[in-house]
N, C-alpha and C positions, 0 to 999 in steps of 0.2 A: 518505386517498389517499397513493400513498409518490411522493416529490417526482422530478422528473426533472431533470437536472444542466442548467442555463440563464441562471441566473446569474451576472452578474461578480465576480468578487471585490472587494471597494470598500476594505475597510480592515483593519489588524491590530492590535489592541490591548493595553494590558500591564497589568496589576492583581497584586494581592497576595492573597491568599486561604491562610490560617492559618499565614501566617509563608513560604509556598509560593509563589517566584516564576513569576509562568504567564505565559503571551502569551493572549491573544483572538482567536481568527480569525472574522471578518464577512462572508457572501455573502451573494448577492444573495438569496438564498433566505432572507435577516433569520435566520440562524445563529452563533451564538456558541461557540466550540469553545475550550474551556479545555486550553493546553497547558503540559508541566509542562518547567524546563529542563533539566532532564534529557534531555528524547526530544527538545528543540531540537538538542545535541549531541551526542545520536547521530545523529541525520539529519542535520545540518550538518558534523561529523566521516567518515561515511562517505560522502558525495556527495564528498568531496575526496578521498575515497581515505589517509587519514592514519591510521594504529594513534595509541594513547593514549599513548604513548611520546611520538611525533613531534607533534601537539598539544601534549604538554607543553611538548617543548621549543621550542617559536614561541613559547607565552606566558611559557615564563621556570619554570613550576611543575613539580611533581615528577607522575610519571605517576599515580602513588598518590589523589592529588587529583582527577584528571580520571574516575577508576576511580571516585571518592568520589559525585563530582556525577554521574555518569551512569547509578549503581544505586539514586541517588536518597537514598543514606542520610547524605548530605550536600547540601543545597539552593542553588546555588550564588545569588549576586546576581544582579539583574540587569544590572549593566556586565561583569560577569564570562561571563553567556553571549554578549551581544554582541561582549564583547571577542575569544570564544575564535570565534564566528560569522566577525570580520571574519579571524580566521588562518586560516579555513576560505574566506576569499576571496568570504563570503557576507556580507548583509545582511538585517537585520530592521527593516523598516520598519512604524512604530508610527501608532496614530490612536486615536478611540475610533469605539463604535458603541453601538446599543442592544441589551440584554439579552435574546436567546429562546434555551430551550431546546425546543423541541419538535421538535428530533432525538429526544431522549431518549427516548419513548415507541414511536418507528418501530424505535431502535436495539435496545434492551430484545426486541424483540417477534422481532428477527432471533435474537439470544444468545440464549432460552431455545430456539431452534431445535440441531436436528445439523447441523454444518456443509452436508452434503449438500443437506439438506431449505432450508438457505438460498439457495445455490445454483436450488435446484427453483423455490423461491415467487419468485426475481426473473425468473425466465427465463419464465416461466409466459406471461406476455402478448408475449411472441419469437416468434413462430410458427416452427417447422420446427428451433427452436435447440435443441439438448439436451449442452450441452457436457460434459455429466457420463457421456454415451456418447462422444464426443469424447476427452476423459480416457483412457478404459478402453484405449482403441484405442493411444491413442499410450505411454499406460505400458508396456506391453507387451516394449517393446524401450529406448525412448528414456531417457536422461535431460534434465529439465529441470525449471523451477520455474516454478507459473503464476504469472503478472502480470497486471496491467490489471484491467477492471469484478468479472470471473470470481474473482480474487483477494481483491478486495475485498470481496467478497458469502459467499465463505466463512469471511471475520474476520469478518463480522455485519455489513459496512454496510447502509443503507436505499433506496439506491439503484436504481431497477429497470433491468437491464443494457441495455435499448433499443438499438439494434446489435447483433446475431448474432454477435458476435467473441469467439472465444477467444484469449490471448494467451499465449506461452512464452517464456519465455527459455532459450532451448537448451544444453547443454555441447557446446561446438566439435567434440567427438569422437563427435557422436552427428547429427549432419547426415545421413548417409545412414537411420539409423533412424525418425528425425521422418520423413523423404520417403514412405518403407516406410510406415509409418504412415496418413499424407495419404494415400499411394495408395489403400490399406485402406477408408479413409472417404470415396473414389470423386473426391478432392478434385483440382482441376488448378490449375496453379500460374497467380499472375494477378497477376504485376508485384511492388511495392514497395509497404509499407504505412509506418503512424507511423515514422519515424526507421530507413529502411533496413528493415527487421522482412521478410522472408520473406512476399509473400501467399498460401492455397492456399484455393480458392472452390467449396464441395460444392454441390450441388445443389438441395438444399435451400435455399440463398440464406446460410445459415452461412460463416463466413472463419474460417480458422486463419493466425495470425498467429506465424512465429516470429524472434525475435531472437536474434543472440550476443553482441553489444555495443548497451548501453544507453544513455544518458543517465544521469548522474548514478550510474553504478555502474561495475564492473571486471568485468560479465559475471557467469555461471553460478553460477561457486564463490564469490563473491563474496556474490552472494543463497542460496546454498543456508546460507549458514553460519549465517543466522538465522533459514533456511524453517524452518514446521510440518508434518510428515509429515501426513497426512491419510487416511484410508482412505474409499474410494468406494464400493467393494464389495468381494463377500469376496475377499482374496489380493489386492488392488489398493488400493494406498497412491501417493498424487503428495504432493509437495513445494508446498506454495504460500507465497509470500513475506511476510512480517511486515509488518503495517501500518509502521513504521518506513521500512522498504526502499520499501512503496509509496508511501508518501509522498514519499523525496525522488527516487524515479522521475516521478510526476507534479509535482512542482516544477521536474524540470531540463528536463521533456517540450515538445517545440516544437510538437506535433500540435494538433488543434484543441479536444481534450477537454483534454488536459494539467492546469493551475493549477484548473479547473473542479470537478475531485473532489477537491482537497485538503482542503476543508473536512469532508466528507465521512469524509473518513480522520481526519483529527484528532480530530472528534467521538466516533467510533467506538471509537479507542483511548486517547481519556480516560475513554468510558464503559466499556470492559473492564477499567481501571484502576483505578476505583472500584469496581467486581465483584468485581475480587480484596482487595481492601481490607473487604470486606464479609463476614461468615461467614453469612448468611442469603440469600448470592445461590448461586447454582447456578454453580458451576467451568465456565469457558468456556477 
């Protein structure tokens, strides 16, 4: 059964595993997400908006270093990510918990999928939801980078999207084309969603959700610079945002889902992590 996001988050953990400084993340869902510090600092670096330059110099080191630890080909300690976390104005707060992997086999089962078809098999039990027609429509003219559950289910999480939302983050200069769009998809607009976000509410019972300022990020350009281009269909390619990005979007997130999929995202992008480290796994 693929899990539905309901759990609290209880605690964060930190261990060593082959000389490799990781953190642990523990919800409620008894998940263990092995994180490497590397992608602590880059999520903790870009939620403050600081280049590796300007990181360096709050800690005193050469940018060279922080480029070192954050491509992973140097592992940095662990007072060394915290230290560089707390210039980043952030905190990691530690505990222990007990050991489950059984994301792994939900996760695994999403990667050997095409993004698309991931997409497809979470939305599946959404009635009326078909965000990957959603997409088409709005590509068209617009630009932007998806965000939110939709995002995350096309990196492979295990997640099933429960809520009909699609989420965007818009470029400022494309506000009348999203609308164009929404119109297209018969959608009328209906208030304010997560964190200011644009509502537009199809008929269907489906929401489009769009943003131009985030939480935790600097907008559009911002996320597009480490989006994965995606192709939906033929001639129709969208931008959706790096598990990286999602994650410290739902970290900085005050809505009611926010800190809930974190775990989720972490999992995800440790096990794509280890995929690539693998020559007998399938390129995801």
């Amino acid at each position: 059964m693929w899990p539905a996001p309901g759990g609290r988050v209880r605690a964060l953990a930190v261990r060593t595993v082959e000389d490799h400084n990781l953190a642990t993340y523990y919800s409620g869902f008894g998940i263990i997400v092995t994180m490497r510090g590397a992608d602590l600092l880059v999520a903790g670096r870009r939620r403050a908006g600081l280049s590796q330059a300007q990181l360096a110099e709050r800690l005193g080191r050469t940018q060279s270093t922080i480029a070192r630890w954050e491509s992973g080909y140097q592992h940095p300690p662990l007072e060394s990510v915290v230290e560089a976390l707390h210039a980043c104005g952030l905190e990691l707060t530690v505990g222990m918990a007990r050991y489950d992997d059984s994301y792994d086999t939900l996760i695994a089962g999403q990667l050997l999928l095409e993004p698309v078809e991931r997409v497809r098999r979470l939305a599946r039990r959404t009635g009326g939801f078909d965000p990957i027609g959603m997409l088409c429509e709005l590509a068209k003219d617009a630009r932007f980078v998806v965000i939110g559950r939709v995002a995350g289910a096309f990196n492979g999480w295990p997640v099933m999207l429960g809520t009909p939302v699609l989420q965007v983050a818009a470029a400022d200069t494309s506000a009348e084309e999203i609308e164009q769009g929404a119109r297209r998809l018969g959608a009328e607009r209906a208030g304010e969603g997560e964190d200011g976000a644009k509502r537009w509410l199809l008929a269907s019972g489906a929401e489009l959700h769009v943003s131009v300022e985030l939480r935790g990020t600097h907008g559009y350009r911002d996320l597009a610079r480490d989006a994965q281009s995606i192709q939906i269909a033929p001639d129709v390619s969208v931008l959706v945002a790096s598990l990286i990005d999602l994650i410290r979007i739902a970290e900085a997130s005050t809505g009611p889902d926010g800190r809930l999929f974190v775990p989720a995202l972490w999992a995800t992008l440790e096990t794509r992590q280890r995929w690539a480290e693998d020559p007998t796994r399938p390129a995801v």
